[in-house]
DSSP file (Angstrom, degrees, kcal/mol; ACC not computed):
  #  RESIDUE AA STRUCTURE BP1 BP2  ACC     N-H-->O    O-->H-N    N-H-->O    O-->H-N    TCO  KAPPA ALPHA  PHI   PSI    X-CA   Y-CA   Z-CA
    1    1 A X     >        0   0    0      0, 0.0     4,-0.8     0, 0.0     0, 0.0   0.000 360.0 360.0 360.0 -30.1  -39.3   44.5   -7.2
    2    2 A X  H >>  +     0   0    0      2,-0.2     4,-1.9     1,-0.2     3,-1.5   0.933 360.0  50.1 -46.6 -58.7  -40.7   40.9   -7.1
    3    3 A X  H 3> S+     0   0    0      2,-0.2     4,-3.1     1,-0.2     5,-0.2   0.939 110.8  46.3 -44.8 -60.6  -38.1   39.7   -9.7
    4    4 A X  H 34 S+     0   0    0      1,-0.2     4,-0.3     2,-0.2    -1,-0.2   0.610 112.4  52.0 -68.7  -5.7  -35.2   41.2   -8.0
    5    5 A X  H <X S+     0   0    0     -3,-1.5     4,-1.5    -4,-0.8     5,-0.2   0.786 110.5  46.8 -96.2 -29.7  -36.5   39.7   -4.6
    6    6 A X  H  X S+     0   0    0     -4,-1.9     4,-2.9     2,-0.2     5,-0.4   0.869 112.1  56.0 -62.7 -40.3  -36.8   35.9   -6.2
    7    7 A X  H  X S+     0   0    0     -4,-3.1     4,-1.1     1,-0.2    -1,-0.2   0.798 110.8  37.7 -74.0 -22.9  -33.4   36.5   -7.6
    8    8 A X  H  > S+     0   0    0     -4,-0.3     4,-3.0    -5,-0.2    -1,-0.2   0.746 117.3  53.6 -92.7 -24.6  -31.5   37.4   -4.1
    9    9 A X  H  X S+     0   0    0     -4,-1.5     4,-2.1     2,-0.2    -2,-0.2   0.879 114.3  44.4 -73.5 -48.4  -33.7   34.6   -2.4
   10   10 A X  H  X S+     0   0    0     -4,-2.9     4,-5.9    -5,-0.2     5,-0.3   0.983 116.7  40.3 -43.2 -69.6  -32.4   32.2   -5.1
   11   11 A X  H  X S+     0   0    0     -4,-1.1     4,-2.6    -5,-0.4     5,-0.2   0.991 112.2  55.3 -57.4 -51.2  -29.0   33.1   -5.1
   12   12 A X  H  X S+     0   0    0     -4,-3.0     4,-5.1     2,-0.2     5,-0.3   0.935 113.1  51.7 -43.8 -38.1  -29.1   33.4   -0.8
   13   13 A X  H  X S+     0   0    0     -4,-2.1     4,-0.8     1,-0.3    -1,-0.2   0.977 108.9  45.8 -59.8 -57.6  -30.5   29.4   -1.3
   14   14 A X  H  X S+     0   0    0     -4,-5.9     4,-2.2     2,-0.2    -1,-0.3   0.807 109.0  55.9 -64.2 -21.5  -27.7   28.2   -3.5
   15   15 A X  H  X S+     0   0    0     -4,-2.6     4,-2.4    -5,-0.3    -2,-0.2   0.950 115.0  38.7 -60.8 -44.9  -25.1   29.9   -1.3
   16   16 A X  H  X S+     0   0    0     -4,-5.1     4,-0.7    -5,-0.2    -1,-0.2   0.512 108.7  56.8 -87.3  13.0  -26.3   28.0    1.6
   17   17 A X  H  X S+     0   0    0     -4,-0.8     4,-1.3    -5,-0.3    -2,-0.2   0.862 114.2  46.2 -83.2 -78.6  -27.0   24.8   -0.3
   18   18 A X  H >X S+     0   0    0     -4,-2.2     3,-1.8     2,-0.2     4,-1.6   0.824 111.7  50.1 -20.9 -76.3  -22.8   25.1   -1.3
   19   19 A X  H 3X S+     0   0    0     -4,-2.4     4,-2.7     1,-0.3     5,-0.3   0.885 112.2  49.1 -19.1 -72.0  -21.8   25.9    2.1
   20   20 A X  H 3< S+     0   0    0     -4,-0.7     4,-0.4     1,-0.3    -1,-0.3   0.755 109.3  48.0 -48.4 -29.1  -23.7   22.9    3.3
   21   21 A X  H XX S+     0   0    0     -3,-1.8     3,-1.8    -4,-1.3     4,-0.5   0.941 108.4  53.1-106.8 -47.7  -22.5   20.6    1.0
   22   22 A X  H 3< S+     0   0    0     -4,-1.6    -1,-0.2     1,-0.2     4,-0.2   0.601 101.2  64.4 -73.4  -5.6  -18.6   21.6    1.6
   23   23 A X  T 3< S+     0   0    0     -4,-2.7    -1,-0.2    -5,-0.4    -2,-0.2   0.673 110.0  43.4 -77.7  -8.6  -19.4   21.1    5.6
   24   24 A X  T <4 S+     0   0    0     -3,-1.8    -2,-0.2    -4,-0.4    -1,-0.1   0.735  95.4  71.5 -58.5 -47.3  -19.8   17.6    4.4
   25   25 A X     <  +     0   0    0     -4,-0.5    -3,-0.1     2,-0.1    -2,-0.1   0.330  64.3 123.4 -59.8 -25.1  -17.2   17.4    2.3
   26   26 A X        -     0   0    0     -4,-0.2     2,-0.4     1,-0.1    -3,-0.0  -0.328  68.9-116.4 -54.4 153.2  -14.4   17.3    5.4
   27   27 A X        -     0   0    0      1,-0.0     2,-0.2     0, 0.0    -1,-0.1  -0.888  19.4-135.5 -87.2 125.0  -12.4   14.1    4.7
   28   28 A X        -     0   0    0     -2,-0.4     2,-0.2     1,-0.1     3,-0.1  -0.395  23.7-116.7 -70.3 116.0  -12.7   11.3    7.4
   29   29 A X        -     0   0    0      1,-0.2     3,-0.2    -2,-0.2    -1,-0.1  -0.643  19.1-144.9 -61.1 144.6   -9.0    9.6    8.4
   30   30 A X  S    S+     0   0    0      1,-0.3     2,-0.3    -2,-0.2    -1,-0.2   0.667  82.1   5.3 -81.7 -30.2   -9.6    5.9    7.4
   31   31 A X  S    S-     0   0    0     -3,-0.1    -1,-0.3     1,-0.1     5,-0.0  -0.901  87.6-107.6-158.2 135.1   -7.3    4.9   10.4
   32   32 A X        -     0   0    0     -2,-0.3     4,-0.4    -3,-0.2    -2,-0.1   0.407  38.2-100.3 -39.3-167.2   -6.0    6.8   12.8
   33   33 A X  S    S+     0   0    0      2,-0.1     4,-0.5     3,-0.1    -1,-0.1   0.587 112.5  66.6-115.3 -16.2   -2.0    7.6   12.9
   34   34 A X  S >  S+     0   0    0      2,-0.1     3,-2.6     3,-0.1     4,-0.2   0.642 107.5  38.3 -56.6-106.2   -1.4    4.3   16.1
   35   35 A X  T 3  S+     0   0    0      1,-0.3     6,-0.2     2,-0.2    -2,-0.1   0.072 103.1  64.4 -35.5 -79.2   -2.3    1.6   14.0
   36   36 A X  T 3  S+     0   0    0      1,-0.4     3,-0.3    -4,-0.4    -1,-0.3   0.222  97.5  61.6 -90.3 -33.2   -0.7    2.9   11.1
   37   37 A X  S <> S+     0   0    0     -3,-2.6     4,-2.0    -4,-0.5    -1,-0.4   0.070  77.0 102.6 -71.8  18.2    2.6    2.4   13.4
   38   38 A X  T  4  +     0   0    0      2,-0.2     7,-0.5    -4,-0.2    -1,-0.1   0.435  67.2  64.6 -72.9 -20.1    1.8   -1.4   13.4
   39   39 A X  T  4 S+     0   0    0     -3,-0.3    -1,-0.2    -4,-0.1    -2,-0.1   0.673 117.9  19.2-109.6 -32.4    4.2   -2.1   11.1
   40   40 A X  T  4 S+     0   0    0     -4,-0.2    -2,-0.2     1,-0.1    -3,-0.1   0.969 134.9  31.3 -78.9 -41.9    7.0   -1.0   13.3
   41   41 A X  S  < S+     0   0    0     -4,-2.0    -3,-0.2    -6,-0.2    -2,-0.1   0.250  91.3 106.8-111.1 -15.1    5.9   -1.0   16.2
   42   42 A X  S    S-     0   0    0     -5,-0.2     5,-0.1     1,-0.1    72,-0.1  -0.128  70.9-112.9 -71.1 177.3    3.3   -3.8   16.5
   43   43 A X  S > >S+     0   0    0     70,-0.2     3,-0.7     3,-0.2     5,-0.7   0.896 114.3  56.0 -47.1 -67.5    3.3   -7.4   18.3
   44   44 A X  T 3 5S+     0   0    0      1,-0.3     5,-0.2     3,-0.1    -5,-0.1   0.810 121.2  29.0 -52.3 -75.2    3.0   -9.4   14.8
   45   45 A X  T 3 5S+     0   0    0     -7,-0.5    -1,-0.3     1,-0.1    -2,-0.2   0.552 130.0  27.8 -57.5 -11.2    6.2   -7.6   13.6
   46   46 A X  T X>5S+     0   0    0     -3,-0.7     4,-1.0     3,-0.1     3,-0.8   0.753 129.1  40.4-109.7 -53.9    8.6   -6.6   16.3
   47   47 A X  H >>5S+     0   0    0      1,-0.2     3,-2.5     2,-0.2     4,-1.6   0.981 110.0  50.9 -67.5 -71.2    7.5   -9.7   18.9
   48   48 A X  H 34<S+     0   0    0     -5,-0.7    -1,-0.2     1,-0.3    -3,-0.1   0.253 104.2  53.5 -90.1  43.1    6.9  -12.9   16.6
   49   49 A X  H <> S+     0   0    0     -2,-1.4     4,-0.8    -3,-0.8    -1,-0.3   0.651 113.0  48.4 -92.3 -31.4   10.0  -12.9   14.8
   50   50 A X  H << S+     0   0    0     -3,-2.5     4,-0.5    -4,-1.0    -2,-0.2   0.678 113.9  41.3 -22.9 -42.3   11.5  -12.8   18.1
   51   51 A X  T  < S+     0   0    0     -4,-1.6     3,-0.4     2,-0.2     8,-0.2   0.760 105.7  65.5-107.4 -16.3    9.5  -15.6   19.7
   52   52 A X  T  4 S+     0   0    0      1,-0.2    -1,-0.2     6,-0.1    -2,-0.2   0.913 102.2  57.7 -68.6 -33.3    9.7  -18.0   16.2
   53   53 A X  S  < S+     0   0    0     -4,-0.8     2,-0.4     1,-0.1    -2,-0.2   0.548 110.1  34.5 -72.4  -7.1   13.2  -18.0   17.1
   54   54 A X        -     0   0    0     -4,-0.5     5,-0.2    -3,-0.4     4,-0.2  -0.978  69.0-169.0-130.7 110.1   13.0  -19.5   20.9
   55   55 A X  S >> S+     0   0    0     -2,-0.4     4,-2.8     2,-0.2     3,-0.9   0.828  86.7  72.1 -78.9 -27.0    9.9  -22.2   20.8
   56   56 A X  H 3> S+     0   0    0      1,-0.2     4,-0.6     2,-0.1     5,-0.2   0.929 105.7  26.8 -36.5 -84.4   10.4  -22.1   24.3
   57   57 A X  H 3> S+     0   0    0      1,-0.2     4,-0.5     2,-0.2    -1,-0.2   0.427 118.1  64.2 -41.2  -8.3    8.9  -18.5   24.7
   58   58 A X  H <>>S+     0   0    0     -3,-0.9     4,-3.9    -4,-0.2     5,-1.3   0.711 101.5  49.6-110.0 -77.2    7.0  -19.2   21.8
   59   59 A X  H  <5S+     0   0    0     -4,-2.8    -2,-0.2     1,-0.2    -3,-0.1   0.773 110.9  43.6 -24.7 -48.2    5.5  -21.7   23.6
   60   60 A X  H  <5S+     0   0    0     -4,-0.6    -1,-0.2     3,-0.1    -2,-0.2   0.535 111.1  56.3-106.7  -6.8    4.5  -19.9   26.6
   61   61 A X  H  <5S+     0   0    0     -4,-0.5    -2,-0.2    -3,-0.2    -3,-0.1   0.583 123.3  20.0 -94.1 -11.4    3.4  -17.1   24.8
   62   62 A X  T  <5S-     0   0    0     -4,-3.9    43,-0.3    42,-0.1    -3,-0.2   0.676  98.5-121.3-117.6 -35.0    0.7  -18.9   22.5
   63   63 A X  S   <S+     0   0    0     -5,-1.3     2,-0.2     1,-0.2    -3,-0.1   0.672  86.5  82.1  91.9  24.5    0.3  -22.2   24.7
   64   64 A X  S    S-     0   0    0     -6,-0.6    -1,-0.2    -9,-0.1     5,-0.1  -0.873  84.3-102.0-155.2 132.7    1.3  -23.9   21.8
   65   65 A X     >  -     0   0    0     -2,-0.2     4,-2.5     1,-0.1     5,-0.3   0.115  35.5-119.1 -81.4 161.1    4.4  -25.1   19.6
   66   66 A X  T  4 S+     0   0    0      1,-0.2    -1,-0.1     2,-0.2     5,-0.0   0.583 110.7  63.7-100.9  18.4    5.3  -23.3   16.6
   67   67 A X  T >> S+     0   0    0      2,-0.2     4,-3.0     1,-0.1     3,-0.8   0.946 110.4  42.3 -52.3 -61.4    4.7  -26.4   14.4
   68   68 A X  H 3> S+     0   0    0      1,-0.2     4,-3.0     2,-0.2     5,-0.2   0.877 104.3  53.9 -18.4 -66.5    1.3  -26.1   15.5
   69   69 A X  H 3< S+     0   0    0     -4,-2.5     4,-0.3     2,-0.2    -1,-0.2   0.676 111.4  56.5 -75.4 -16.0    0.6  -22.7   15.3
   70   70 A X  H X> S+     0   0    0     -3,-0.8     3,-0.9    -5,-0.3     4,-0.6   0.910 111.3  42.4 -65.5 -54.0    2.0  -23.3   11.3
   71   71 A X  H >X S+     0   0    0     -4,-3.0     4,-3.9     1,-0.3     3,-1.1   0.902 105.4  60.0 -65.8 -38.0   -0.4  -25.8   10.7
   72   72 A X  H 3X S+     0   0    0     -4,-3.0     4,-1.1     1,-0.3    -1,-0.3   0.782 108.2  54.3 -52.7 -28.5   -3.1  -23.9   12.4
   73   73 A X  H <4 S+     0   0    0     -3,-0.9    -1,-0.3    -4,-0.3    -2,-0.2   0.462 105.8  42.8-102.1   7.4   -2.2  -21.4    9.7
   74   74 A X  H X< S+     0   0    0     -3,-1.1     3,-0.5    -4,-0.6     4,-0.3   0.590 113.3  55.0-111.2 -44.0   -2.5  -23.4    6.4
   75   75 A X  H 3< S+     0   0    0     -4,-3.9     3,-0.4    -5,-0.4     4,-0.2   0.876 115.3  42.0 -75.1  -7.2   -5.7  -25.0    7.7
   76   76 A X  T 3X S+     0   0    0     -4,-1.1     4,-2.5     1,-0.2    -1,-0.2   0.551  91.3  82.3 -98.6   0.9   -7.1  -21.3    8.3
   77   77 A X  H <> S+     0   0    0     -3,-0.5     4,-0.5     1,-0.2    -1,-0.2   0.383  78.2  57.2 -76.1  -9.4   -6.1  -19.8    5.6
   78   78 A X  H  4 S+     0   0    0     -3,-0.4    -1,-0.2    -4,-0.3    -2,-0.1   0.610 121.1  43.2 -85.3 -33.3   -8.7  -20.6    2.8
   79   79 A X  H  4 S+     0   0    0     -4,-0.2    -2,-0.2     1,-0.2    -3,-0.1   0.978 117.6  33.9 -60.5 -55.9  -11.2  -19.0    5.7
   80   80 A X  H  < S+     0   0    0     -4,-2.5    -1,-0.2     2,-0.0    -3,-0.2   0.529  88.4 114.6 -92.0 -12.1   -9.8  -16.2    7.0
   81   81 A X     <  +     0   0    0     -4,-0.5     2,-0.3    -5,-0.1    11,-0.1  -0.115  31.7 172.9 -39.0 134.3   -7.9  -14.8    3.9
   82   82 A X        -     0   0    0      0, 0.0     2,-0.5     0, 0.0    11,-0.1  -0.975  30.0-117.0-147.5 166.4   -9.0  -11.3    2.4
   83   83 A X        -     0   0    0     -2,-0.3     8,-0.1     1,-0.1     6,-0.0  -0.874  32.1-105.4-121.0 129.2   -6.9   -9.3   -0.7
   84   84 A X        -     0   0    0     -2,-0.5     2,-0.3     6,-0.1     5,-0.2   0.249  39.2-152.7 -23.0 167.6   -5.3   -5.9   -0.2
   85   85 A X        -     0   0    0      3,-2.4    -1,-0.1     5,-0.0     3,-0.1  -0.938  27.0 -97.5-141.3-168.1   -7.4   -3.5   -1.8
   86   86 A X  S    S+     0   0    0      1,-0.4     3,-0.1    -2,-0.3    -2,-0.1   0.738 121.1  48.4 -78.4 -15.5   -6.2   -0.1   -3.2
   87   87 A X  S    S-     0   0    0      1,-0.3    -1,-0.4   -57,-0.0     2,-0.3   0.753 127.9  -7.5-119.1 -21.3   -7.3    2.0   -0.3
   88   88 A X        -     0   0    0     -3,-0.1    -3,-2.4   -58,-0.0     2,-0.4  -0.948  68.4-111.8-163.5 163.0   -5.6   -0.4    2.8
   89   89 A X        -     0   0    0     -2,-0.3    -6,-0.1    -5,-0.2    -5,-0.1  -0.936  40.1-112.4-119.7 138.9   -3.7   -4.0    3.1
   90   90 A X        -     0   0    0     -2,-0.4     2,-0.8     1,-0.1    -6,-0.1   0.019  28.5 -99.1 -65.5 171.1   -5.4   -6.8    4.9
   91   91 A X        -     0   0    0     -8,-0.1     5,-0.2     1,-0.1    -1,-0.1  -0.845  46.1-113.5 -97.7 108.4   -4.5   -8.0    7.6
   92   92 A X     >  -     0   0    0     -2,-0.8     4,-2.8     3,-0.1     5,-0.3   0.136  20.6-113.5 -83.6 149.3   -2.6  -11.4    7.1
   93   93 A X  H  > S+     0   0    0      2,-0.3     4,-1.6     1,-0.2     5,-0.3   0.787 117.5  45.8 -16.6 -56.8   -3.8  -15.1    8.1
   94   94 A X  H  > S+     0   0    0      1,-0.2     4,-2.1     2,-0.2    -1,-0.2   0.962 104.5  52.7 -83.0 -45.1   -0.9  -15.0   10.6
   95   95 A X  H  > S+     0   0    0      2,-0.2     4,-1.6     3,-0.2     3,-0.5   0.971 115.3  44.8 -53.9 -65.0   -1.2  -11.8   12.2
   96   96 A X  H  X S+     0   0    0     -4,-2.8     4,-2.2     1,-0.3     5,-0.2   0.965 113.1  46.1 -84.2 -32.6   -5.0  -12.5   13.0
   97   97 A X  H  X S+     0   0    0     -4,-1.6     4,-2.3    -5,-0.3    -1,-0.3   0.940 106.2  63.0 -57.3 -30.3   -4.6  -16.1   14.3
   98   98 A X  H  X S+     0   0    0     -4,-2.1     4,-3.0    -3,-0.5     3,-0.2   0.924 113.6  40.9 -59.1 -81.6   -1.2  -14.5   16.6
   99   99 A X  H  X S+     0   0    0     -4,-1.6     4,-1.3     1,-0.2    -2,-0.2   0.631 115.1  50.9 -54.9 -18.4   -4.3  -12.4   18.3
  100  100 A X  H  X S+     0   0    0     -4,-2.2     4,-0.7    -5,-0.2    -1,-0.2   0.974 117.0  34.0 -24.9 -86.4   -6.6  -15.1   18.4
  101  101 A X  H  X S+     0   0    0     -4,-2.3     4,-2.5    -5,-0.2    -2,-0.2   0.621 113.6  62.0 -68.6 -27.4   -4.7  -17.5   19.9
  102  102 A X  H  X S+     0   0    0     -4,-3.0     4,-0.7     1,-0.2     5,-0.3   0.994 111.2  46.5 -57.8 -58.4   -2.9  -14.5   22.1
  103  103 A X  H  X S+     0   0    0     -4,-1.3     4,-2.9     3,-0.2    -2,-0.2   0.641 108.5  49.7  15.4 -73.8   -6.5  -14.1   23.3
  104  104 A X  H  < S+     0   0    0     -4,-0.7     3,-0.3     2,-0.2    -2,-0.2   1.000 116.2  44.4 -74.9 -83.2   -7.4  -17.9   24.0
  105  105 A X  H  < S+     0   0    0     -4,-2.5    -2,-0.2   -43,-0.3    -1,-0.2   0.540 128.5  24.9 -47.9 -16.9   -4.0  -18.3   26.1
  106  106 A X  H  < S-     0   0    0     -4,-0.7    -1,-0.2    -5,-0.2    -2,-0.2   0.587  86.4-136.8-133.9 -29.6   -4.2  -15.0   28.2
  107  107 A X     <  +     0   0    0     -4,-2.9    -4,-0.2    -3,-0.3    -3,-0.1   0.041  51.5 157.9  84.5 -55.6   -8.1  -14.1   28.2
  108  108 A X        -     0   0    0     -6,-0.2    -1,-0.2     1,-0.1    -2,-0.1   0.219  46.1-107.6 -13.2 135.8   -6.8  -10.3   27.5
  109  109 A X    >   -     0   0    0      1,-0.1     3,-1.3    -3,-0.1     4,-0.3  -0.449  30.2-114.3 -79.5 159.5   -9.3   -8.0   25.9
  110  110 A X  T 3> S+     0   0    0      1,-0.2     4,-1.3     2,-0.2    -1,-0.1   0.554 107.5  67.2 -52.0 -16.2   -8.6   -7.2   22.5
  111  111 A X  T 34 S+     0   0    0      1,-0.2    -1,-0.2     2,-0.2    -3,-0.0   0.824 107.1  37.9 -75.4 -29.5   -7.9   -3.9   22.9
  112  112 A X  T <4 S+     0   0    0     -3,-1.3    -1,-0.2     2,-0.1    -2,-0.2   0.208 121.2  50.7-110.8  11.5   -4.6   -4.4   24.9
  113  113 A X  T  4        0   0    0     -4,-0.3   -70,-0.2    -5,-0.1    -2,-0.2   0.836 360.0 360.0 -97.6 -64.3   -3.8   -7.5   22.7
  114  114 A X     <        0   0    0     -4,-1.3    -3,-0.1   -15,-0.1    -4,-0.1   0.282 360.0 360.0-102.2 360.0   -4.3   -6.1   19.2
């Protein structure tokens, strides 16, 4: 009887060892489904191709011209740069200096900026 009780105690162990390990298992989103609408919907794509085209507004929206805010972006670009990878695409030079600077001009938390 010993045998046949080691063998159901075994087997009961590995079942809950499996179990556990597929309650693990669930797959995480890597970004929610807002961001992921960022590329339609966002500031950096719908507003400032809009606002490169009036420097006025441009102007009042960054507190700065959009020569500047070019130049801002060639000297920051060795810094701030990072490469896509396979699993998401970074987030461009320009896009995070636009929230930066949105930031700097307005005070606004990031949260309702970005």
């Amino acid at each position: 009887m010993d045998e046949i009780e080691d063998v159901i105690i075994v087997s009961l162990l590995c079942e809950e060892e499996e179990r556990l390990l597929q309650l693990r298992k669930k797959p995480r989103l890597w970004i929610h489904d807002i961001p992921k609408s960022r590329y339609e919907e966002g500031e950096y794509h719908v507003l400032l191709p809009r606002l490169k085209r009036d420097s006025k507004r441009f102007h009042t929206y960054f507190r700065m011209s959009l020569h500047k805010f070019n130049e801002l972006v060639q000297i920051m670009q060795p810094y701030i740069k990072r490469e896509d990878t396979l699993f998401r695409k970074a987030i461009g030079v320009e896009e995070k200096l636009m929230v930066t600077m949105r930031y700097l001009a307005t005070g606004d938390s990031f949260k309702t900026i970005a």
